[in-house]
C-alpha positions as CSV (number, residue, x, y, z in Angstrom):
1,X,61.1,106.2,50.2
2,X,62.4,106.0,53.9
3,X,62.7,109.5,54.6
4,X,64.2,111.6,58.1
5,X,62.7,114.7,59.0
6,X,65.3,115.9,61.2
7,X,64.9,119.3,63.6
8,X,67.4,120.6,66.4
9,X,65.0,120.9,69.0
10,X,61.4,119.6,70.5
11,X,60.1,123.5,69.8
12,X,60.9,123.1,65.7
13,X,59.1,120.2,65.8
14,X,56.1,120.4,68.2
15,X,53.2,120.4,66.2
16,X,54.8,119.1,62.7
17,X,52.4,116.1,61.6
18,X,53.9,114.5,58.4
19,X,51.3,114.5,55.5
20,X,49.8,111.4,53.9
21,X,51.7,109.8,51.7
22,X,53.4,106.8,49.9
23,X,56.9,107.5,52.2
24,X,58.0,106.2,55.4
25,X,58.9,109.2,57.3
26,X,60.4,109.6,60.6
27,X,61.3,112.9,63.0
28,X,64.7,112.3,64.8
29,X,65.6,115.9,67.2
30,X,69.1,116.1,66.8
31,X,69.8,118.5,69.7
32,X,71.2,122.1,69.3
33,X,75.2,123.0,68.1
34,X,77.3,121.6,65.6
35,X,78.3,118.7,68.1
36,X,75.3,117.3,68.9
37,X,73.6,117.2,65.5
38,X,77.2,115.3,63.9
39,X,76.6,112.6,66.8
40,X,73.0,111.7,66.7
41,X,72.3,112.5,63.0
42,X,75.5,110.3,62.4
43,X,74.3,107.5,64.8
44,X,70.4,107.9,63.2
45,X,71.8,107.2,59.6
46,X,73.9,104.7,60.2
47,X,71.4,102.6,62.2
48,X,68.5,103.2,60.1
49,X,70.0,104.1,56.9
50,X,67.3,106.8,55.7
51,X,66.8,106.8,52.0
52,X,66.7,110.8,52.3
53,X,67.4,113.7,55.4
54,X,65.6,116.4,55.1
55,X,66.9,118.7,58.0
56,X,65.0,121.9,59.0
57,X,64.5,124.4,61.4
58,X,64.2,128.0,62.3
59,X,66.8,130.7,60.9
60,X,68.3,134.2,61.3
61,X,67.9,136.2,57.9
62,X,71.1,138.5,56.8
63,X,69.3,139.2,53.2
64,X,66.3,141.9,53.3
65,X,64.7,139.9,50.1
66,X,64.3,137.2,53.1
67,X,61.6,138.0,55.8
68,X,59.9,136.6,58.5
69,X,58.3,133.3,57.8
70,X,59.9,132.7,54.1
71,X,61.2,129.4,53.7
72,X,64.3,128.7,51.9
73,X,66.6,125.8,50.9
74,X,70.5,126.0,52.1
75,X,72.2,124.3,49.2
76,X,75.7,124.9,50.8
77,X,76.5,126.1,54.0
78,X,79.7,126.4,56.2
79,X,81.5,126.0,59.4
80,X,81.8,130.2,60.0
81,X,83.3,130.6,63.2
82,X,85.9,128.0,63.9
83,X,89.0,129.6,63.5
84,X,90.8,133.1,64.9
85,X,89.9,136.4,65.7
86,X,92.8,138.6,64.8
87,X,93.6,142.3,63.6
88,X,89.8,143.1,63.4
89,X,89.4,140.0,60.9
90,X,88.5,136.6,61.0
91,X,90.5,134.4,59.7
92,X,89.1,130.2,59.4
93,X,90.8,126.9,58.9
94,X,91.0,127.8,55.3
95,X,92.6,131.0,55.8
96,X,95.0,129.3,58.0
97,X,95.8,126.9,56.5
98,X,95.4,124.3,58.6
99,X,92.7,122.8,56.2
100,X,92.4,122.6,52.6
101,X,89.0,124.0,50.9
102,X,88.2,121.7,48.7
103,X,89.1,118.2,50.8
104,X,85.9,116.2,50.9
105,X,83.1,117.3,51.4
106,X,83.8,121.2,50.8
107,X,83.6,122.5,47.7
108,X,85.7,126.7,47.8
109,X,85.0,126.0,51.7
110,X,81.5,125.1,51.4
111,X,79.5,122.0,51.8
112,X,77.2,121.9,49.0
113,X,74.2,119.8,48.5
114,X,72.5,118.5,45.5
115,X,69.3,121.4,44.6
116,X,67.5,118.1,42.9
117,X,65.3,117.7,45.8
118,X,64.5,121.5,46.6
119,X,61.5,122.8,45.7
120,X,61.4,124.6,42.8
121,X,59.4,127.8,44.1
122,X,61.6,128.1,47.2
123,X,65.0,130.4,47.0
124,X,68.1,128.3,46.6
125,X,71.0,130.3,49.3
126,X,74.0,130.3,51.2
127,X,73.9,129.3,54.6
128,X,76.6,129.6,57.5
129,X,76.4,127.7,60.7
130,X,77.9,129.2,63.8
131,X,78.7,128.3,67.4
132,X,78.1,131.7,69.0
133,X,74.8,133.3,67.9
134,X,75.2,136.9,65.8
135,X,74.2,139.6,68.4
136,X,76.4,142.9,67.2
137,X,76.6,144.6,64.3
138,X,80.4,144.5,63.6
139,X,80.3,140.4,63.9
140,X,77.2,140.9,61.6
141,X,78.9,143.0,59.5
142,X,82.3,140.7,59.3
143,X,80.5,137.3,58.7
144,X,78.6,139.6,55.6
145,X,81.6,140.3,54.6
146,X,83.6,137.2,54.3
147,X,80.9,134.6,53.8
148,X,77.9,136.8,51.6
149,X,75.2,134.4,53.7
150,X,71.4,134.8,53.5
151,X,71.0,132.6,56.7
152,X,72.9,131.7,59.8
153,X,72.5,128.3,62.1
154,X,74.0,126.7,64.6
155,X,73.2,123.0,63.0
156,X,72.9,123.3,59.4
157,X,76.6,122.6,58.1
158,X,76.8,120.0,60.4
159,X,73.7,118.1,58.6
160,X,75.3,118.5,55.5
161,X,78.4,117.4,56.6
162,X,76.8,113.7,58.3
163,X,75.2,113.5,54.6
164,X,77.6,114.0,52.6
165,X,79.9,111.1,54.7
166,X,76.9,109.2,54.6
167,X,76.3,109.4,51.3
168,X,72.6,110.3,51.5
169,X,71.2,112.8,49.8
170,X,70.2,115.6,52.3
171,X,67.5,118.9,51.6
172,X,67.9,121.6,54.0
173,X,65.1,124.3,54.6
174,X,64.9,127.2,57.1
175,X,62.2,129.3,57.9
176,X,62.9,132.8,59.1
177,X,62.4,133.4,62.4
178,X,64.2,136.5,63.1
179,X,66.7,139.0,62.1
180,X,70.4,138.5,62.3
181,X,71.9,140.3,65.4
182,X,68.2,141.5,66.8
183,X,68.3,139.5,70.2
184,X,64.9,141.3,71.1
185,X,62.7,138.0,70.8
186,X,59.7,140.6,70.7
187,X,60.4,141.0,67.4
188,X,60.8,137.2,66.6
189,X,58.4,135.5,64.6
190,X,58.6,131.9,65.8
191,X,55.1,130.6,65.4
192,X,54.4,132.2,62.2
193,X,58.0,130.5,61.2
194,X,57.7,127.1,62.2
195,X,53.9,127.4,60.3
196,X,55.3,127.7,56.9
197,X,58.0,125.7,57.8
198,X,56.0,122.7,58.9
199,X,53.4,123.7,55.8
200,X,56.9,123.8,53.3
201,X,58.4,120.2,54.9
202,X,55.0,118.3,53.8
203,X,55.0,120.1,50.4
204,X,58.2,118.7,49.9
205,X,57.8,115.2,51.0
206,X,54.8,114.9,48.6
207,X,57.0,116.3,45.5
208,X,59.4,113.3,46.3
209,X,59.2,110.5,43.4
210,X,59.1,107.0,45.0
């Protein structure tokens, strides 16, 4: 199996050393945000035509049950923030109607992935991806609110959504790194995160049937 191992930046994946095995596996860095992920992951696949993406990084946790280091597998996740601020609410292209929920490839709003490929020990969640990092409480609070997310990302719906035009299946996994809406970095757990991460990315790639 030709398999991409695909991170968002040099720092994710300094240090990751894909296990022995019968795969081909390659690491592409995508590059941070939504728009550069959709142009390189796009231009990777359709290039090199990867049996398999398996996109992972470094998250922000909304869900106590989710701490630092855990790794866990977005099986849909969601553009969060494009849209309008208005009346204390947030209202997104759905809400506007300027898109319809359920046009390929959202599902209710959501890009979903297949859980085939996701390990069976790691927690299957909600992800949402967002353009402007949580750093208040009342953001926190509204984006709890509307979307009921364990993690947020600034890259992850954007994977799924190159996949799912792609047509290749596509595992996403995100280690926990921090707290949503703690910007002290003192309390950020980065190396401990990208450990299990790195550790959780190789388990996976040995579970894959050839």
């Amino acid at each position: 199996m030709n398999i991409l191992v695909a991170f968002s930046t040099d720092i994710e994946a300094k240090g990751f050393i894909p296990c022995e095995s019968a795969h081909t596996v390659h690491v592409l860095i995508s590059g941070v945000a939504i728009h550069n992920t959709i142009y390189n992951l796009t231009q990777y696949c359709c290039i090199h035509k990867p049996d398999i993406v398996l996109y992972a990084g470094i998250a922000g946790s909304f869900n106590s049950s989710y701490v630092y280091a855990d790794v866990v597998c977005v099986t849909e996740d969601c553009f969060a923030d494009i849209g309008v601020a208005e009346n204390a609410t947030f209202l997104n292209l759905f809400d506007l109607g300027l898109e319809s929920p359920n046009a390929f490839p959202f599902t209710d709003g959501y890009i979903r992935v297949s859980p085939t490929y996701c390990p069976s020990h790691i927690p299957q969640v909600r992800g949402i991806t967002v353009n402007e990092i949580t750093s208040s409480e009342t953001r926190k609070n509204m984006l709890q609110q509307k979307y009921a997310p364990a993690i947020e990302s600034m890259e992850g719906a954007a994977a799924h959504f190159v996949c799912a035009h792609q047509n290749i299946p596509c595992i996403h996994l995100r280690s926990i790194s921090n707290i949503v809406g703690d910007r002290n970095k003192n309390n950020w757990q980065i190396p401990q995160a990208l450990q299990s991460l790195h550790a959780e990315i190789n388990a996976t790639i040995k579970s894959l049937c050839i």
